[in-house]
C-alpha positions in Angstrom: 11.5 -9.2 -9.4 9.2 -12.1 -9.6 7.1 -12.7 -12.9 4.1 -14.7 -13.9 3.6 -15.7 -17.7 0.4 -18.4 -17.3 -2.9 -17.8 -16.4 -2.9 -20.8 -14.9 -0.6 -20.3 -12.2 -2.1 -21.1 -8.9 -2.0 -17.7 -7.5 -3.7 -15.9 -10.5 -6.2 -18.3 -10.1 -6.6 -17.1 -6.2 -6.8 -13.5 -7.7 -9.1 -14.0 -9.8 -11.7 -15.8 -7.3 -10.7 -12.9 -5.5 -12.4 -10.4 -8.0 -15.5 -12.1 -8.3 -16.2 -13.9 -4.9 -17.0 -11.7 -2.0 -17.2 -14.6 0.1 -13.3 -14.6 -0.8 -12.2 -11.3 -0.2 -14.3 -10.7 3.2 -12.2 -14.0 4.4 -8.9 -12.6 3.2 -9.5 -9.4 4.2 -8.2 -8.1 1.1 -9.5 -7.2 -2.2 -8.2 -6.1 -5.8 -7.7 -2.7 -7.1 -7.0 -2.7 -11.1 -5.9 0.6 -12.4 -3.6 3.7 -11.7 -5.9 6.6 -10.6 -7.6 4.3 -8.4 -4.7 2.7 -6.6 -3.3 6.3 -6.3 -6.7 7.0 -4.4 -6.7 4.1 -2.5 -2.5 5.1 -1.3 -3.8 8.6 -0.8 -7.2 7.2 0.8 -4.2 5.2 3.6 -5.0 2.0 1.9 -2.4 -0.9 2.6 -0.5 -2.2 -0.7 0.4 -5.6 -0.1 1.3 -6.8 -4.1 1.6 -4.8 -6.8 1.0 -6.8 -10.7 1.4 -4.9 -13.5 2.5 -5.8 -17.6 5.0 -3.9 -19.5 3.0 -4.3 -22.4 0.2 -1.4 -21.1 2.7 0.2 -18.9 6.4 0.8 -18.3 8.1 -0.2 -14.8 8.9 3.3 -14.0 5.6 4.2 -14.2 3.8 1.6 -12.6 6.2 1.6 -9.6 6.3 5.3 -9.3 5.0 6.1 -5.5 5.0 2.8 -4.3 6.6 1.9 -1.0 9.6 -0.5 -0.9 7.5 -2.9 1.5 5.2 -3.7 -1.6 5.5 -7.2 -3.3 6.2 -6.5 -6.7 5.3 -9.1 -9.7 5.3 -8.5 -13.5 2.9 -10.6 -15.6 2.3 -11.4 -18.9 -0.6 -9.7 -21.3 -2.2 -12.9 -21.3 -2.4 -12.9 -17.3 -2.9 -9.3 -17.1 -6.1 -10.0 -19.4 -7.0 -12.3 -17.4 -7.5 -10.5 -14.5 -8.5 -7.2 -16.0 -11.9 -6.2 -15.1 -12.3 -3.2 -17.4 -12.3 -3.0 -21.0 -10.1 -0.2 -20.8 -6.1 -1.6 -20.1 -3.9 0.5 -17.9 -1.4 -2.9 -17.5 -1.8 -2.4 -13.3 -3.5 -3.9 -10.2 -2.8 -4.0 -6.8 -4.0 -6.4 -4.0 -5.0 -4.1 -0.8 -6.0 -4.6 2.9 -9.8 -4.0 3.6 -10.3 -1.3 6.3 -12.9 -1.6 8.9 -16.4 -0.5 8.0 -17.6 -0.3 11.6 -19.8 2.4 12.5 -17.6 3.1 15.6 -15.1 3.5 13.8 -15.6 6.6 11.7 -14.4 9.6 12.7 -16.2 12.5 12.2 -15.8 16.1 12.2 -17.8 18.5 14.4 -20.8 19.7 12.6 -20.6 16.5 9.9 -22.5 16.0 6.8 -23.3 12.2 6.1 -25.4 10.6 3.8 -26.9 7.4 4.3 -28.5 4.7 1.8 -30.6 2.0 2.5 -29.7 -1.3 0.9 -28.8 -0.1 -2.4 -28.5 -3.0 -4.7 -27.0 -1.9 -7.8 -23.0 -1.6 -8.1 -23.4 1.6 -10.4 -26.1 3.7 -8.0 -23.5 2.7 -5.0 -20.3 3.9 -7.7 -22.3 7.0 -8.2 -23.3 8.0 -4.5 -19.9 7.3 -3.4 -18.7 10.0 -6.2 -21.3 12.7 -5.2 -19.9 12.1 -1.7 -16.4 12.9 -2.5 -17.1 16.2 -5.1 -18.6 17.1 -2.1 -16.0 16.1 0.6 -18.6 15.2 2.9 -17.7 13.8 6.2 -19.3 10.4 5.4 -21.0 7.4 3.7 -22.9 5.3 5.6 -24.5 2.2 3.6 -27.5 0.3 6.0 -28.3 -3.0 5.5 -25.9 -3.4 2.5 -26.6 -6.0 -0.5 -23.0 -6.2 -1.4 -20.0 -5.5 -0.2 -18.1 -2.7 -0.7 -14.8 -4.0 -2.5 -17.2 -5.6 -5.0 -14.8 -4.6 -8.2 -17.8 -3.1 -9.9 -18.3 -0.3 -7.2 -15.1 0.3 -7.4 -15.1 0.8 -11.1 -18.1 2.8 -10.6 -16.8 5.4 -8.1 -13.7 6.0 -10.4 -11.5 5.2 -6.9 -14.0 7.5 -4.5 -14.8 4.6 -2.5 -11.0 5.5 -1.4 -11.2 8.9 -0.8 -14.3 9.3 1.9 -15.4 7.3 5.2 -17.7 4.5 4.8 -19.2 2.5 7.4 -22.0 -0.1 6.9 -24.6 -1.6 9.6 -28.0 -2.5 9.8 -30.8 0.1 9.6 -31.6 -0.2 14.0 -27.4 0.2 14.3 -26.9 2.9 11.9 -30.2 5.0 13.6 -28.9 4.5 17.2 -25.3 5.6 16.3 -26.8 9.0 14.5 -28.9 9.9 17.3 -26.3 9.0 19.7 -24.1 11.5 18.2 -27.1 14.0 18.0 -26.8 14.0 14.2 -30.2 14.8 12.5 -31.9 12.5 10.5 -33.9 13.8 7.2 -35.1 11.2 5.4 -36.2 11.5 1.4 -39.5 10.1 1.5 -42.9 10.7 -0.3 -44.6 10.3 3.2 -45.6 13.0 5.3 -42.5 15.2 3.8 -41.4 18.4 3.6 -40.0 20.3 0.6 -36.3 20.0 1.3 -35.1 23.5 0.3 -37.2 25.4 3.5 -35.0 23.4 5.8 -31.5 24.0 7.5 -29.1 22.0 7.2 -25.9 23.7 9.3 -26.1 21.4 12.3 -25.2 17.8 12.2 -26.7 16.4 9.1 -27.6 12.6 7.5 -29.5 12.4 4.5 -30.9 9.2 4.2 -31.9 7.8 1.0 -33.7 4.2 -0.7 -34.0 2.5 -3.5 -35.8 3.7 -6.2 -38.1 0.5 -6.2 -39.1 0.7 -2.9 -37.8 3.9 -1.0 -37.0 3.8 2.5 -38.6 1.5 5.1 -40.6 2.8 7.7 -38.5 2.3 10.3 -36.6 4.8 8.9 -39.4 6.9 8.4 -40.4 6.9 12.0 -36.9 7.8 13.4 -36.4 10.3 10.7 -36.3 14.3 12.7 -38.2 15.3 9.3 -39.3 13.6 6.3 -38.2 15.9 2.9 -39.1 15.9 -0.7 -37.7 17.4 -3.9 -40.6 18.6 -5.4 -41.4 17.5 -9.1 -43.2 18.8 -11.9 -42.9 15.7 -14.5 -45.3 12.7 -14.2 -43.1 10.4 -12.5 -42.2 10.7 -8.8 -38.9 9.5 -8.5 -35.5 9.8 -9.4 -32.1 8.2 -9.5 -31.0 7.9 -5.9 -27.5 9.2 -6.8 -29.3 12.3 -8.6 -31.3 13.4 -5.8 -28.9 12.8 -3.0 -26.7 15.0 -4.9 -29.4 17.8 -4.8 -29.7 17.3 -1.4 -25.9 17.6 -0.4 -25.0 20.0 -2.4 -28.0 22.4 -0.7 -26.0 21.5 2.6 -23.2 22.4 1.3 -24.8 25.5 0.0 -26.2 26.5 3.3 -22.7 25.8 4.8 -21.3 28.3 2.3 -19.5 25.2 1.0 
């Protein structure tokens, strides 16, 4: 088994321009998972393992190896190294380097009857982390992110979503491309909007369903707005009229999901 003890090795140092440019990883076509649930996710999710790196000093060989294929480079580094590529505070002692899958919108494949939600240009790592978790306690059919601000390897959304962005379909395109591909596949499109909406809970939601969401800045452009089959609202009592996007596209699913009898 090959082992690293310097942080200055020349491959750490490619790892660790891996973690923080996405320049780097969309070139590679890989990225960098760093922890144990989430690399289980990402094996369950039919992720590719190329390297696994992990240090004895968070976590014993057994345990670290347990599950992963023979086919997997396997390298133990030192705490010094594993610090230096950690990403969390919280140490678990293991990373893994993974192949990127395709996020091209003809590529998903959906079940009849889906339930997607889409989200236009969300910027922050966390609201992305969070959506991406609603989606999977939900096991919805899809995540659709139009006109996206980052990528979705970014190790801060995958810190975020606690390994979700593993376990359900995503697909990313602009807002023109994402709209065509819904309507080609006769999927309804209910925008949250202020605009000329409708109070979301008189609607059904058992057909082919995408809930499409902005940010809380700006909300959704018009474009969206126009293509939308019908604009909805959670209705609010408070003085402010908005949310956190993750919040109400959660209310919004899980009354899908309600109709659907879950």
């Amino acid at each position: 088994m090959k082992k690293i003890d310097s942080p200055q090795n020349s491959y750490i140092k490619s790892l660790i321009q891996l973690q923080e440019k996405s320049k780097n990883r969309k070139q590679s076509g890989t990225f960098i998972i760093e922890g144990l649930r989430e690399i289980q996710l990402a094996q369950k999710g039919n992720y590719t393992l190329l390297t696994v790196l992990f240090c004895a000093d968070y976590l014993p060989e057994e345990k670290a190896l347990q599950g992963i294929s023979k086919t997997v480079e396997i390298i133990e580094i030192s705490k010094e190294v594993y610090q230096k590529l950690a990403y969390r505070d919280t140490t678990e002692g293991i990373l893994a380097i993974a192949l990127s899958k395709s996020l091209l919108l003809q590529d998903l494949k959906l079940r009849e009857n889906p339930l997607i939600l889409v989200a236009e240009a969300p910027e922050k790592p966390g609201n992305i982390g969070a959506l991406l978790r609603t989606a999977d306690a939900a096991n919805i059919d899809a995540v659709i992110i139009a006109n996206p601000k980052s990528d979705l390897y970014n190790p801060n959304i995958i810190r975020s979503s606690v390994g979700a962005v593993f376990t359900t379909p995503v697909a990313t395109g602009s807002t023109d491309e994402v709209i065509a591909y819904l309507k080609s596949h006769d999927i309804a499109i209910y925008c949250a909007t202020l605009q000329d909406s409708t109070s979301y809970h008189t609607l059904n939601y058992q057909t082919a369903t995408a809930f499409v969401v902005g940010t809380e800045a700006t909300g959704l452009s018009e474009t969206w707005r126009l293509a939308s089959t019908k604009n909805i609202i959670i209705p609010m009592s408070g003085e402010i009229d908005s949310m956190n996007v993750s919040v109400a596209a959660s209310i919004l699913i899980f009354e899908a999901k309600r109709q659907r009898g879950f």
